[in-house]
C-alpha positions in Angstrom: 118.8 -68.4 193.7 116.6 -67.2 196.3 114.4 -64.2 195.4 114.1 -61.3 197.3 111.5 -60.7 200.4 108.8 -58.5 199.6 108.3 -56.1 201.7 105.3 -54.3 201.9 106.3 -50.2 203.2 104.8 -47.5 204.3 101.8 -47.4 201.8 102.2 -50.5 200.1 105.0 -52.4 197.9 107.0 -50.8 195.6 109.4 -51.3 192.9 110.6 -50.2 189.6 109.1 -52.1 187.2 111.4 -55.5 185.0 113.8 -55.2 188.1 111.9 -56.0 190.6 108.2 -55.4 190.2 107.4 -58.5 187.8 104.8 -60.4 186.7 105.9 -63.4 189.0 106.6 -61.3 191.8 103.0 -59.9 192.2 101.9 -63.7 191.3 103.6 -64.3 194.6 101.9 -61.4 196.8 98.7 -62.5 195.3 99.2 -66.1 196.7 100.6 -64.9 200.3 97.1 -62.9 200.1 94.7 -65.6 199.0 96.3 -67.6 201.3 95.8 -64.9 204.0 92.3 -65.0 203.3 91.5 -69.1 203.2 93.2 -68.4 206.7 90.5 -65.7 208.0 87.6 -67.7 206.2 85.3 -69.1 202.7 84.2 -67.3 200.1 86.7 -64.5 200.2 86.1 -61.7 197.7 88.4 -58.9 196.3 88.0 -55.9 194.7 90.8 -55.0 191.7 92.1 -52.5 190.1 95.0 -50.4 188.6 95.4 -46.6 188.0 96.7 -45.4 184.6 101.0 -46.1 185.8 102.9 -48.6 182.7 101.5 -51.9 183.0 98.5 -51.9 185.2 95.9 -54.3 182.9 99.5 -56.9 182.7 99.5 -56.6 186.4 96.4 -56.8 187.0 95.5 -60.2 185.3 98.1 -61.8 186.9 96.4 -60.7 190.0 93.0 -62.0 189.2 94.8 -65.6 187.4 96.1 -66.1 191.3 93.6 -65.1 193.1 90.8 -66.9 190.8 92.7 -70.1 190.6 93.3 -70.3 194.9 89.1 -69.8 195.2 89.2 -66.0 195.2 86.3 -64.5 193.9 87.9 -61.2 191.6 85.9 -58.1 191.0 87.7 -56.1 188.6 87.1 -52.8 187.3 87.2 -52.1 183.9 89.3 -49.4 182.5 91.9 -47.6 185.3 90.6 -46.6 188.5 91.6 -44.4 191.5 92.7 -45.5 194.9 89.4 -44.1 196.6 87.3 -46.5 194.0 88.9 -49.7 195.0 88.0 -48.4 198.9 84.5 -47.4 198.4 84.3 -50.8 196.4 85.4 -53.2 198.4 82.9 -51.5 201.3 79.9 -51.6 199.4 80.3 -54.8 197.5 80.7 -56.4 200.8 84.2 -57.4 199.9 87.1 -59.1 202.2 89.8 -56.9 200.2 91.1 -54.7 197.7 94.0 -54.3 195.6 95.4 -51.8 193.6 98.1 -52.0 191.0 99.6 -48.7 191.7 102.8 -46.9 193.1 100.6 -43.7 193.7 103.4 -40.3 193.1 106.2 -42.2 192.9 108.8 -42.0 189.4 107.0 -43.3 186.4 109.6 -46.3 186.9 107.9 -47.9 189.5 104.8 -49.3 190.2 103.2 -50.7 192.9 100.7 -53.0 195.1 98.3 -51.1 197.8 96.4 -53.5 200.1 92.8 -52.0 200.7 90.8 -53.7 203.9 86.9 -54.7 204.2 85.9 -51.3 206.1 86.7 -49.0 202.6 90.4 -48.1 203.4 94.0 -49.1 203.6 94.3 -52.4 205.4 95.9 -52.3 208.7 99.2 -52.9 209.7 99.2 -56.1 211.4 97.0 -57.3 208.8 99.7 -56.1 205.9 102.3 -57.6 208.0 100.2 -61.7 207.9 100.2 -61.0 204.2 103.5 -60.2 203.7 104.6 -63.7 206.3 102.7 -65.6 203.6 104.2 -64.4 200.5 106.0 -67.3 199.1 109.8 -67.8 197.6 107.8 -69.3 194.5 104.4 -69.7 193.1 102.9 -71.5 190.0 100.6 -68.5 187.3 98.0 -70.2 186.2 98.1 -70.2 182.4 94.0 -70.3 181.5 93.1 -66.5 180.6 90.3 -64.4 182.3 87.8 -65.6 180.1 87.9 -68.9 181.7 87.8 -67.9 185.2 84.7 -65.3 184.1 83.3 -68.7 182.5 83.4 -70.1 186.0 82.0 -67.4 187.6 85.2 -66.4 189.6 85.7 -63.0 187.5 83.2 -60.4 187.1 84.1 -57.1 186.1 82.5 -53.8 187.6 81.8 -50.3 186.7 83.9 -48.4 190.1 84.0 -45.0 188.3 80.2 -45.1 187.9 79.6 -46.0 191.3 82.3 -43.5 192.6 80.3 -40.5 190.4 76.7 -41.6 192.0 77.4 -41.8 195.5 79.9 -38.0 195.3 76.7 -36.6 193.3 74.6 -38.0 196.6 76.9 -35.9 198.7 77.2 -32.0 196.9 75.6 -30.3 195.4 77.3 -30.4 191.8 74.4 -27.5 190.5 75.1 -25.0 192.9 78.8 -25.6 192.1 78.1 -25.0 188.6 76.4 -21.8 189.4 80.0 -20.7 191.8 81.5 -17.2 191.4 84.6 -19.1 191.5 86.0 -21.2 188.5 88.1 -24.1 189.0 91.0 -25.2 187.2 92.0 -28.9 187.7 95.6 -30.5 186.9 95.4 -34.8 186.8 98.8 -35.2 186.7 98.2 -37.7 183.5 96.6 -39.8 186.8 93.0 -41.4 187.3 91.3 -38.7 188.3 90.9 -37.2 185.2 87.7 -39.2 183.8 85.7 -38.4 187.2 86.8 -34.6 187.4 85.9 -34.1 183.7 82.4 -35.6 184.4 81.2 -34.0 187.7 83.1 -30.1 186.6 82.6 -30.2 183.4 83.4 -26.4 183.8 86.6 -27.0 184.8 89.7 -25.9 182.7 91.2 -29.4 182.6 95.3 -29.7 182.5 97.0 -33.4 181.5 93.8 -35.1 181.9 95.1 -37.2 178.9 96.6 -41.3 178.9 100.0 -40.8 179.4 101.5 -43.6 181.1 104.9 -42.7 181.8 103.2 -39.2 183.2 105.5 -37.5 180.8 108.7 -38.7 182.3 107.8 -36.8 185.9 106.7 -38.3 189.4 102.8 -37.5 189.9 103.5 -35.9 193.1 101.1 -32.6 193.9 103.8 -31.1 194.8 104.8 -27.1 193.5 107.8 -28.3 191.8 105.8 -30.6 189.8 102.9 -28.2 189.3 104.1 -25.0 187.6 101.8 -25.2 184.5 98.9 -25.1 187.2 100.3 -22.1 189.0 100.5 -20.0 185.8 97.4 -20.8 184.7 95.5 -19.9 187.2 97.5 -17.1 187.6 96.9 -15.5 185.0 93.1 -16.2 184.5 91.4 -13.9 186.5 88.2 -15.8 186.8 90.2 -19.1 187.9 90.3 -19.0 192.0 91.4 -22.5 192.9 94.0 -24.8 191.1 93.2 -28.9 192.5 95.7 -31.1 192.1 96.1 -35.1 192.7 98.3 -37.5 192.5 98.9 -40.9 190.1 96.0 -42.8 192.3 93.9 -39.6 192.9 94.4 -40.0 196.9 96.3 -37.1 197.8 95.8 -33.1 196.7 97.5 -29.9 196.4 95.8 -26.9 196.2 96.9 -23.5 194.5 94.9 -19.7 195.5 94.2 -17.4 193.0 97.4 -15.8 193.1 98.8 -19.1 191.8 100.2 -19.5 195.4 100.8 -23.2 196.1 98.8 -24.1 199.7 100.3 -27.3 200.9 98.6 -30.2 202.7 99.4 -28.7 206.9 97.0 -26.2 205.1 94.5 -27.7 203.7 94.0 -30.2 206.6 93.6 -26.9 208.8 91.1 -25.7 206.3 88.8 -28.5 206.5 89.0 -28.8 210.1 87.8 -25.0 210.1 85.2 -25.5 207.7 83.8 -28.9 208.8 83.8 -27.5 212.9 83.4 -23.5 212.5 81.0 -23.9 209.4 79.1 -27.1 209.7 79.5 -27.6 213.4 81.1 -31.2 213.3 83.3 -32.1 215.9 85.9 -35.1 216.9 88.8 -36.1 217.3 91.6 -35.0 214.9 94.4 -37.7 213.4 97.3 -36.5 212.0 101.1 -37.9 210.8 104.4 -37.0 212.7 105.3 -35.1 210.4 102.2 -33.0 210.4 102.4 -28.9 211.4 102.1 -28.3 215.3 99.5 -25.5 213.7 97.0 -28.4 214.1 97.5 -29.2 217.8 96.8 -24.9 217.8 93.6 -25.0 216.1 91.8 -28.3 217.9 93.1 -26.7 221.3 91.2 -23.1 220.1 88.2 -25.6 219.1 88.0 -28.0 222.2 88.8 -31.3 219.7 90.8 -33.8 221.1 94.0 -34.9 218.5 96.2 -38.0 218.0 99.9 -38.0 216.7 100.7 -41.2 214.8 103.5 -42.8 212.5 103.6 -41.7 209.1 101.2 -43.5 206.5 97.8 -43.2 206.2 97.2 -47.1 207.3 97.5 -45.8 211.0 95.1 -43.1 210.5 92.8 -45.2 208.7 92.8 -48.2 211.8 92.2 -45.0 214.6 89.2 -43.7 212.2 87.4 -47.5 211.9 87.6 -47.2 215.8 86.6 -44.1 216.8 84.9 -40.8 215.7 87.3 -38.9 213.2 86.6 -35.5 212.1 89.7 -34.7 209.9 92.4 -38.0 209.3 96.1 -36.6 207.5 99.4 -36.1 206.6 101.8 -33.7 205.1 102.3 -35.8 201.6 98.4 -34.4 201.0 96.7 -37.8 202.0 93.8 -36.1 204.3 89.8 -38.3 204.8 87.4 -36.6 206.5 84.4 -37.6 208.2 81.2 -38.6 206.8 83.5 -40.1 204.1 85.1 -43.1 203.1 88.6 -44.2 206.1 90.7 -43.5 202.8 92.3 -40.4 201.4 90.7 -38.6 198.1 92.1 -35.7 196.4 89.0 -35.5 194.4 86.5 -35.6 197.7 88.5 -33.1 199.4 89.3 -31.0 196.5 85.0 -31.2 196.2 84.6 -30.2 199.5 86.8 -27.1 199.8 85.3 -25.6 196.6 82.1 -26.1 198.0 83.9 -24.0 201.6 84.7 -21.3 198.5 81.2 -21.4 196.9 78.9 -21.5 200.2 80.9 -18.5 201.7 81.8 -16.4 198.9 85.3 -16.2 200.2 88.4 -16.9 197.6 90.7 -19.7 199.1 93.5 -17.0 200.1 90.6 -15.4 202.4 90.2 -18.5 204.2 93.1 -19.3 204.7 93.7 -15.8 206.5 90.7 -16.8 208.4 92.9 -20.1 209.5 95.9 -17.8 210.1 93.9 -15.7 212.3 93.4 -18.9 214.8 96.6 -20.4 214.4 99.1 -17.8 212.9 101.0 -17.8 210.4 103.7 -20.4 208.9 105.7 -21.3 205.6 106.5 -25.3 205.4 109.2 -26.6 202.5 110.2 -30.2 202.1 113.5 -31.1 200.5 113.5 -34.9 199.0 117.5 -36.2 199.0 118.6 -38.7 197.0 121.4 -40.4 198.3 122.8 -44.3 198.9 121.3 -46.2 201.9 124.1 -46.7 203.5 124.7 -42.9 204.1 120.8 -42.0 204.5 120.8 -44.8 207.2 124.1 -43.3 208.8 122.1 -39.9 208.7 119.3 -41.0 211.1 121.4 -43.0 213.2 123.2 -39.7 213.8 120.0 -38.0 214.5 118.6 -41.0 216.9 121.6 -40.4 219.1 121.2 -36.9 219.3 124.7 -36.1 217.2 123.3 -32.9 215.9 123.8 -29.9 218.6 122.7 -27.5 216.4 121.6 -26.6 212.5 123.7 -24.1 211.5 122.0 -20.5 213.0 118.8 -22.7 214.2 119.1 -24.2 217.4 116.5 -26.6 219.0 114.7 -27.4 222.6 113.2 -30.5 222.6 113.3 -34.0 220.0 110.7 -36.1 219.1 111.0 -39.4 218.0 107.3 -41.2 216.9 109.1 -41.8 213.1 112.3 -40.3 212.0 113.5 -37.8 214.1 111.9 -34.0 215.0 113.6 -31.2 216.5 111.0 -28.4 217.9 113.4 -25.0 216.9 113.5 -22.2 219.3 112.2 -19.6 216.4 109.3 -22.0 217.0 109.7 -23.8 213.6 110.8 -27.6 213.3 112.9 -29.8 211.4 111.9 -33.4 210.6 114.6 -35.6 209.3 113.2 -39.3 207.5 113.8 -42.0 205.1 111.2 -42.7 203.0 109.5 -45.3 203.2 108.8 -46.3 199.7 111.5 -44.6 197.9 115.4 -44.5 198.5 115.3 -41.0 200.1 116.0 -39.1 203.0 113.3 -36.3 203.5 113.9 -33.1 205.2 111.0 -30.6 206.6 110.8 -27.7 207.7 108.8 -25.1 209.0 109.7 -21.4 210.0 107.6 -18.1 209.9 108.2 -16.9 206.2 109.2 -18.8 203.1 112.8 -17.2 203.2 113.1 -18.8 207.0 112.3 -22.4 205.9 114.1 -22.4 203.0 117.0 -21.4 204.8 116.2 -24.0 207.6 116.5 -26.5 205.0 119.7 -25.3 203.7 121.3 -25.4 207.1 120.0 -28.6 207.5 121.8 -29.8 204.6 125.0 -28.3 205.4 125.1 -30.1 208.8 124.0 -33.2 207.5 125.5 -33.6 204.5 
């Protein structure tokens, strides 16, 4: 029997874990890889590490057992790690590549394998794409143990959460944020940020920062769904002014105001934008997903910074950002770098830097994000996840593509955009984005309109049409 083709999506492979994502099947990405890498050259070396998801250390050593035994130098962190750590890593060890044993928000049934390239983010597409041609139908797991391939000098194991602490302490000021107005409440998500957090705010009030494998039988999404515990909290604390989020991996964020108000991702990559060009006087260009707010394209025109629309996952943002000067790199699921930063998304980095915006200021996080709404207006953006067989998802889009939708309910539309999945620009200027995921069997609706009733109701037109 022939075994399925990997297939490597829109951040990574994914799979639920004894159907799919096996022991053998990750022996086989790990040989297309080294195989990738005898291709671009000797004495290859690769940073590795898993996050806290079911059966990262399992995963892991079959990793390193491939990798050592095709002449693959394995550096492998110790303990979990986040997505960010294996980035920063692989940049300043001087490392070819970096994997990570993760499937980042997705269902606690799943887990995954991220691809991180030599210049400290996710590896680019064509270079995901040679991988993925090498990965073979079978493969042989070598069956001597780490402790041989240490012996031989082709394992060595490295402290990434250390290094990840010293160079963030290099880059605040972690005694003035001691000394904020403003206390902080952080929520892990039973994910790998939770060590880091707990050592650099030790003021923090601290929510699931415990091992929890199975995350409690939820997906580690920041989204506000998944995040209610967080909103009440802060909430009702009065001295708590900012709920940070992140995900499984620690690469994406969700933020929450002191009212317990959850402020999505279209507003926090307009916040840093503000704060990084209005406050610090930083300029460049701006990269953003498809499925990003036009709200951006509002505020870099009001600031004279030139902006770039690409496909959704990060890995296209990251290849523009090793190219050119980047100010603020992101996308609606909350994966947002920023420059003088590592080409990779970080929760915990941009979390950092917009409670240092509150603590510099004075200002609450609701405050600036009026200041935001006073450049760009205001908005409300809801997502709805679907999930429904592929045949009828697929049938969906084509439907879309060929323009089969006149109208969504009351909400009619003036012009379609089609970069990934298809966008319709609504006359009540809102928008609707319809999309399969890809990483997940789902087909995901946006929408934005100019009051939380309005996009909720977009969506539920949107659905009724559809559906």
């Amino acid at each position: 029997m022939t075994p399925d083709k990997i297939k490597f999506g829109t951040d990574g492979w994914r799979a639920i874990i004894a159907q799919d994502f096996t022991v053998y099947n990750v022996a086989r990405v790990s040989k297309g890889l080294a195989d990738w890498l005898h291709k671009r050259g000797s004495n290859s070396k690769v940073v590795l590490g898993h996050d806290c998801r079911f059966g990262g250390p399992l995963f892991c050593e079959a990793v390193a057992k491939v990798l050592c035994a095709n002449g693959v130098k394995v550096l492998m962190a110790k303990g979990f790690i986040s997505t960010p750590m294996i980035s920063m890593g692989v940049l300043k060890l001087g490392a070819q590549q970096g994997v990570v044993i993760t499937a980042s928000h997705n269902p606690p049934t799943y887990n995954g394998y991220k691809l991180k390239g030599a210049h400290g983010g996710p590896s680019s597409p064509a270079d995901i794409a040679a991988v993925e041609a090498l990965i073979p139908e079978t493969v042989e797991i070598p069956q001597q143990g780490l402790a041989h391939w240490e012996s031989q000098g082709m394992l060595e194991y490295i402290n990434l959460e250390d290094m990840y602490v010293t160079y963030l302490k290099e880059k605040f000021d972690f005694d003035a944020l001691a000394k904020s107005p403003f206390k902080l409440a952080y929520d892990a998500m039973f994910g790998a940020g939770q060590n880091v957090v707990r050592r650099l705010l030790p003021n923090a009030v601290l929510l699931h920062c415990e091992n929890n494998p199975g995350f409690n039988g939820r997906a580690p999404e920041p989204l506000d769904k998944n995040l209610q515990e967080l909103s009440k909290t802060v909430a009702s604390t009065p001295e708590i002014k900012m709920g940070l989020a992140t995900d499984g991996d620690a690469d994406r964020i969700g933020l929450y105001d002191e009212d317990g108000k959850f402020v999505d991702a279209h507003h926090i990559i307009l916040l840093l934008i503000h704060y990084l060009h209005k406050y610090k006087g930083m300029s460049g260009k701006v990269a953003i997903a498809f499925s990003t707010t036009d709200r951006v394209k509002r505020m870099c025109e009001a600031y004279g910074l030139p902006i770039e629309i690409t496909p959704i996952g990060f890995k296209y943002i990251s290849e523009i950002m090793t190219k050119e000067d980047v100010l603020v790199g992101g996308e609606e699921s909350g994966g947002i770098a920023v420059k003088g930063h590592i080409p990779e998304r970080d929760g915990i980095y941009d979390g950092i830097m917009l409670y240092e915006f509150m603590t510099q200021t004075g200002k609450t996080l609701k405050e600036l994000c009026q200041e935001v709404y006073d450049v760009v207006g205001t908005f409300v953006y809801e997502r709805n996840d679907i999930h429904i067989e592929n045949d009828i998802k697929e049938a969906i889009i084509s439907k879309a593509q060929e323009n089969a939708y006149p109208i969504f309910g009351k909400y009619s539309f003036n012009r379609i955009e089609t970069v990934d999945g298809v966008k319709y620009h609504l006359d009540n200027g809102g928008w609707i984005l319809l999309r399969a995921s890809g990483t997940e069997p789902l087909l995901r609706i946006y929408a934005e309109g100019n009051s939380r009733d309005e996009a909720l109701d977009i969506l539920e037109d949107v659905k009724r049409t559809i559906l």
